[in-house]
VOTOR-683639 format. One record per residue (C-alpha): y, x, z. Coordinates in steps of 0.25 Angstrom, whole numbers, padded with zeros to 4 digits, always signed. Each point is the difference from the previous one (the first is absolute). Last residue first. Layout:
REM VOTOR-683639
YXZ ...
//
This chain:
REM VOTOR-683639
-0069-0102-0062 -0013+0000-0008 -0012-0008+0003 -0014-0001-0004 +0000+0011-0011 -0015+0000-0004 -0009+0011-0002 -0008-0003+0010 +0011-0004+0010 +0015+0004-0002 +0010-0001+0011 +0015+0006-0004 +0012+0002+0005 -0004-0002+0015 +0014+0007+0011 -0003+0008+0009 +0010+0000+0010 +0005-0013+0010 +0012-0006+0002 -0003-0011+0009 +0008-0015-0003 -0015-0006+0001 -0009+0009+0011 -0003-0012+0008 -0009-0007-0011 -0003-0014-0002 +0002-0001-0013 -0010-0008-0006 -0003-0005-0015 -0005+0016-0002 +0010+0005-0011 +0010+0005+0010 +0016+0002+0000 +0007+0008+0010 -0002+0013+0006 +0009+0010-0003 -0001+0011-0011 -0003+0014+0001 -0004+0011-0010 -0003+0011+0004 -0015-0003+0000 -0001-0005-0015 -0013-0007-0002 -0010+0000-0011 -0013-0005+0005 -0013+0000-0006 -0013-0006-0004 -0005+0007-0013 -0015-0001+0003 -0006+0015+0002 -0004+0008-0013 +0009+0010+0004 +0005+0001+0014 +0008-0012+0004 -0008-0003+0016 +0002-0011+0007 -0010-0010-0009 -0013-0003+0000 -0003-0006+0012 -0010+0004+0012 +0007-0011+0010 +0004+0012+0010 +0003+0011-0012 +0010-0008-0006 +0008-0001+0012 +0000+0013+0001 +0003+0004-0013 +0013-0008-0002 +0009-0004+0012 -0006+0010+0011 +0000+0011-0011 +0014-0003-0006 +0007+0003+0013 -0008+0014+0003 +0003+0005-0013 +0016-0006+0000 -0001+0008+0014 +0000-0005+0013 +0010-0001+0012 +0011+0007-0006 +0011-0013+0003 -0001-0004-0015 -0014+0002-0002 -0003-0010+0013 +0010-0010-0001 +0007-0001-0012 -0012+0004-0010 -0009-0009+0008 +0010-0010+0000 +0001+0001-0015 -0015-0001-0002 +0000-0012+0010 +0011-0010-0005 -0005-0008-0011 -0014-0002+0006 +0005-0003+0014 +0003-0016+0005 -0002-0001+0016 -0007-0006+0007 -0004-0010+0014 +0003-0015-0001 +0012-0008+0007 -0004-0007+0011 +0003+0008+0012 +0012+0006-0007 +0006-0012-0003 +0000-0006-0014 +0009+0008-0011 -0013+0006-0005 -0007-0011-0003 +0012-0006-0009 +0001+0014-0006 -0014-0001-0005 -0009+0011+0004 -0006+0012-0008 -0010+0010+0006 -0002+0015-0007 -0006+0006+0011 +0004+0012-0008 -0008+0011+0001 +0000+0015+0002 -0012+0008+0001 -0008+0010+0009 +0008+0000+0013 -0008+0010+0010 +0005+0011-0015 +0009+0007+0011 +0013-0003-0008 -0005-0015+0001 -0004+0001+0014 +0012+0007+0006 +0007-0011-0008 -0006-0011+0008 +0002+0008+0013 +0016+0001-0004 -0002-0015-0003 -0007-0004+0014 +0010+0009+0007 +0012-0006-0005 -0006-0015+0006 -0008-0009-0009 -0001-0010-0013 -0008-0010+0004 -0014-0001-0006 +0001-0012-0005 +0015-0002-0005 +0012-0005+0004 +0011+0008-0006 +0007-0012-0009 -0003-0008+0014 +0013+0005+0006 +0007+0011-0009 +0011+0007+0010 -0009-0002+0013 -0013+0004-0007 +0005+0014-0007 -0001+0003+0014 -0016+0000+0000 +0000+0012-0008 +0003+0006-0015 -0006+0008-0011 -0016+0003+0005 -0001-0014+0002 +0005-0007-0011 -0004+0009-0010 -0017-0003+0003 -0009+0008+0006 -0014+0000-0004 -0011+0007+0008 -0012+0005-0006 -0016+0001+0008 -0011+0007-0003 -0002+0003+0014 -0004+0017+0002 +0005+0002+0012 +0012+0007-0004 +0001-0014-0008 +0000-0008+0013 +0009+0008+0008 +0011-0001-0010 -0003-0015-0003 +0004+0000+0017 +0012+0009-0001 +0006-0009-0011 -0005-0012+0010 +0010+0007+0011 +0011-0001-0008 -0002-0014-0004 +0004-0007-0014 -0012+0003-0009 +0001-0012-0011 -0015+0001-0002 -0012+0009+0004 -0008-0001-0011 -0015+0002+0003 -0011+0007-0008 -0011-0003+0008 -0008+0012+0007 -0006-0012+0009 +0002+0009+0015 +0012+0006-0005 +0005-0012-0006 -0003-0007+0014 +0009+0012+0007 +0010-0003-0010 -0001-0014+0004 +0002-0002+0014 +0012+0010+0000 +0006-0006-0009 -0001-0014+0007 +0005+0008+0013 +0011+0006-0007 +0005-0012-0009 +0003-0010+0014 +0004+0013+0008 +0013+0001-0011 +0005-0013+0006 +0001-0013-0006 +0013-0008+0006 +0007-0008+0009 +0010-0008-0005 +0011+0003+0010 +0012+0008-0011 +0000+0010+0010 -0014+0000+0004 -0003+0001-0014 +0009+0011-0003 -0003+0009+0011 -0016-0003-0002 -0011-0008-0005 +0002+0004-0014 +0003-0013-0007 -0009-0008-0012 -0009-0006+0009 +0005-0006+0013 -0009+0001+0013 -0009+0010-0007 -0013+0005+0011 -0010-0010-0005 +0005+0001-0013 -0006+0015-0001 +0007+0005-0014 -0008+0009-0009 +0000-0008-0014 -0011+0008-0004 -0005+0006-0015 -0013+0000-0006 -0004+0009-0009 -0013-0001-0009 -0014+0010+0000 -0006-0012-0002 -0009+0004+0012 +0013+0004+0007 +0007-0014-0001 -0014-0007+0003 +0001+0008+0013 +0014-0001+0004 -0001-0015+0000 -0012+0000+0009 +0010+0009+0009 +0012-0010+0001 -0010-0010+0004 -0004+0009+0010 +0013+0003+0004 +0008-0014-0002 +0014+0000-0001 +0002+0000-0015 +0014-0002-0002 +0005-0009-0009 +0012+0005-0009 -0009+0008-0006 -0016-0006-0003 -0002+0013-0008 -0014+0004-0009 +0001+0009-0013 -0001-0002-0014 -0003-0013-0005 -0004-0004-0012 -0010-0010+0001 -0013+0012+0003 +0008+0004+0013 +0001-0016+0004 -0013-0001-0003 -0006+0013+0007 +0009-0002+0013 -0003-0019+0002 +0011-0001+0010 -0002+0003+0014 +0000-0011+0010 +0007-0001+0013 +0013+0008-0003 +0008-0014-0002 +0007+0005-0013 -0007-0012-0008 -0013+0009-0003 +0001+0012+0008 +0003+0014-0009 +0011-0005-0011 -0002+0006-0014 +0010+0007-0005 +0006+0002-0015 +0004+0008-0008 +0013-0002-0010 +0001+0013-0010 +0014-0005-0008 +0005-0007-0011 -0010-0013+0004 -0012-0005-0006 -0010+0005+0010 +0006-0007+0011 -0002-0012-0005 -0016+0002-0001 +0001+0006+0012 +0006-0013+0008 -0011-0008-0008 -0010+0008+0007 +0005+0002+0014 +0001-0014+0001 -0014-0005-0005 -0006+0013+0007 +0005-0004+0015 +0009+0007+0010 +0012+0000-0008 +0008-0011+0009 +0003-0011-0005 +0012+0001+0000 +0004+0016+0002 -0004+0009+0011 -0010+0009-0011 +0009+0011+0000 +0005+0007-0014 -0003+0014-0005 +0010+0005-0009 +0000+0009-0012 +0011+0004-0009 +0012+0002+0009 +0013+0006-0004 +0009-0011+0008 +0003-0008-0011 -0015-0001-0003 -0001-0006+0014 +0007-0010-0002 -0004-0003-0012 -0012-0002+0006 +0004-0009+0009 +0004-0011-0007 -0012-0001-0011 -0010+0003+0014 +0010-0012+0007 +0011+0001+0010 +0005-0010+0011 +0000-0013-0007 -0015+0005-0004 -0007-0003+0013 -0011-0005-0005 -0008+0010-0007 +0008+0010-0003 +0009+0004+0012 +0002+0014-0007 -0003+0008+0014 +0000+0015-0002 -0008+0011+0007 -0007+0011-0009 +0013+0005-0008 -0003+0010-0011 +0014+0007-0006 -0003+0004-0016 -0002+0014-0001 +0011+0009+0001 +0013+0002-0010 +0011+0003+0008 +0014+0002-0007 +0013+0009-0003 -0005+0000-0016 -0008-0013-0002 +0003-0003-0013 -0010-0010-0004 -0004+0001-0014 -0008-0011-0008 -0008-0001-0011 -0003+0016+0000 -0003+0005-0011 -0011+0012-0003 +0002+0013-0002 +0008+0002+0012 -0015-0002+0008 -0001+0014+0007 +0014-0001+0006 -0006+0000+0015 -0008-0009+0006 -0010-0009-0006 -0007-0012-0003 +0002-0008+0013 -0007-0012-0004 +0004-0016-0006 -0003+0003-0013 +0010+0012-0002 +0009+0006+0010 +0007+0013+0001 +0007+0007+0011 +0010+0011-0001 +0003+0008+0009 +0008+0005+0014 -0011+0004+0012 -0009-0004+0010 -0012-0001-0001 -0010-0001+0012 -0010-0005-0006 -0003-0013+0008 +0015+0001+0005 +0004-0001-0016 +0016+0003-0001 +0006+0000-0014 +0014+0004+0000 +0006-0007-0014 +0005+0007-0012 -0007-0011-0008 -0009-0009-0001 -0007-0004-0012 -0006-0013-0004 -0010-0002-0011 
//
């Protein structure tokens, strides 16, 4: 059995927020309270000045696994994310090969399901990425998968787009969109802008998401497919999920730290280390971001979790790839950046990193009320430390040498402490 003690325990799902003590036994939340002193505790974790909330749920990582595992692996990144408070992630399907077929995606599942943390996994929509042929829906769904993305490739085809949408809602499974026009990008990875033009590389401007969100809010609409609206970076596309769900669209949009914390300057002073699909966008764009995430327009926090080598990122910006690592810094920069700065609550934070999340992919997990699976984070939001050391295999991360609040004690999953600082 492990008690928790003298910790602020903060449930969004329940609304609870208050200082207890939190017991676990047999991988469940058994109880609040000090009901249970008759029995002992074979641990006690102190967590007096701390938040204890339900382990963090990320849907939108990349662990590189198969293939591409000198950048990061599931084993790799799921420490990682562990070290950051998270306890279930949901990882794309752009790796090599592609998952995009059932003798991938099953052994990929198989490795997931034996590691310290809750690692799902996507299947891709078109077979090879190309968004000419759907993958096989009910095979993949039965194999494991748990939702649909072809994310760092956006799908540009509308009618294809909406056959996907279709078998996606007949499942009654999300599918998230990479919503970038490539038609309209001269140089990924930079807002087309001040910046841009400055620095002469062209750019992605924000009309290259809006008109592809635009499309596909209004085909969700049309499909009532459950869509994913990811890494939001565009002001006027926080208006446009706005519009769809006062329309009655069941879509969700995902935001990531990156991009509602700082703008396309940070590009001059970090180069390639900020490049990223979406770009990261004007003062307007981020103010508009967090109009939507105080609003509840911006549904969840994700990390876009992407790890490069430093020998890719040290090329030129025009051939160096897009991403940025995240796992380890979110929750903190969530705290800094949004709590910190009176933006959001602790409440309103924790929901779009924990139940939200959870509720999109119908997981088990997000809530600690009794009975419910013990994953939780114990973190310490006064505390701050400065960015530094990671336990991804990348480290391509703009914020390194930023002092940032919030800082992880402790992740524990089912039970289970899976890290401790």
């Amino acid at each position: 059995m492990l008690q928790i003690k003298n910790g602020r325990v903060i449930n969004p799902e329940t609304n609870m927020d208050q200082i207890t003590d939190l017991w676990v036994e047999d991988g469940k939340i058994l109880g609040f309270g000090v009901d249970f002193t008759e029995k002992e505790a074979d641990e006690i974790i102190d967590a007096n000045g701390m938040i204890v909330a339900p382990g963090l749920v990320d849907v939108h990582v990349h662990f590189r696994d198969p293939g591409l595992t000198y950048k990061e692996d599931i084993v790799s990144g799921s420490k990682a994310a562990a070290a950051g408070g998270f306890t279930t992630v949901v990882c794309m399907a752009n790796t090599k090969p592609i998952v995009d077929n059932v003798e991938t995606l099953s052994e990929l599942v198989k490795r997931e399901e034996e590691l310290p943390i809750h690692v799902k996994q996507v299947s891709a929509v078109s077979i090879g990425f190309q968004g000419k042929e759907l993958v096989d829906f009910d095979a993949m769904a039965a194999h494991g998968a748990c939702g649909f993305s072809d994310d760092g490739i956006p799908l540009t085809d509308a009618g294809f787009i909406k056959k996907a949408m279709e078998e996606a809602a007949r499942l009654d499974m999300p599918i998230s969109l990479h919503e970038e026009d490539p038609s309209l990008n001269e140089l990924n990875g930079i807002n087309k802008g001040v910046i841009s033009d400055k620095l002469g590389l062209g750019g992605a401007p924000a009309l290259s998401e809006d008109v592809m969100v635009a499309r596909d809010i209004m085909i969700a609409l049309e499909t009532g497919a459950k869509v994913d609206i990811q890494h939001i970076s565009s002001g006027r596309s926080v208006d446009l999920v706005r519009y769809a769900k006062s329309l009655g669209a069941n879509v969700f949009a995902e935001v990531t730290p990156h991009h509602f914390s700082v703008t396309e300057e940070m590009v001059l002073e970090h180069g390639t280390l900020c490049k990223m699909n979406p770009p990261v966008r004007t003062e307007w764009d981020r103010k508009k971001i967090i109009e939507g995430l105080k609003d509840g327009t911006i549904d969840m926090v994700a990390t876009d979790h992407a790890p490069h080598s430093a020998e890719e990122k040290a090329q030129e910006f025009g051939k160096a790839p897009s991403g940025i690592i995240g796992l380890e810094t979110s929750l903190a920069m969530g705290v800094t950046n949004l709590v910190k700065t009176g933006e959001l609550s602790y409440m309103e934070l924790l929901r779009k990193m924990t139940i939200n999340p959870a509720k999109l992919y119908q997981f088990d997990c997000g809530n600690i009320d009794i009975g419910c699976p013990a994953d939780l984070v114990i973190f310490d939001p006064e505390e701050t430390f400065v960015v530094e050391k990671f336990y991804s295999k990348a480290c391509n991360s703009p914020f390194v040498g930023t002092e940032l609040s919030g800082k992880v004690h402790f992740t524990i999953c089912d039970g289970k402490i899976v890290y401790r600082a």
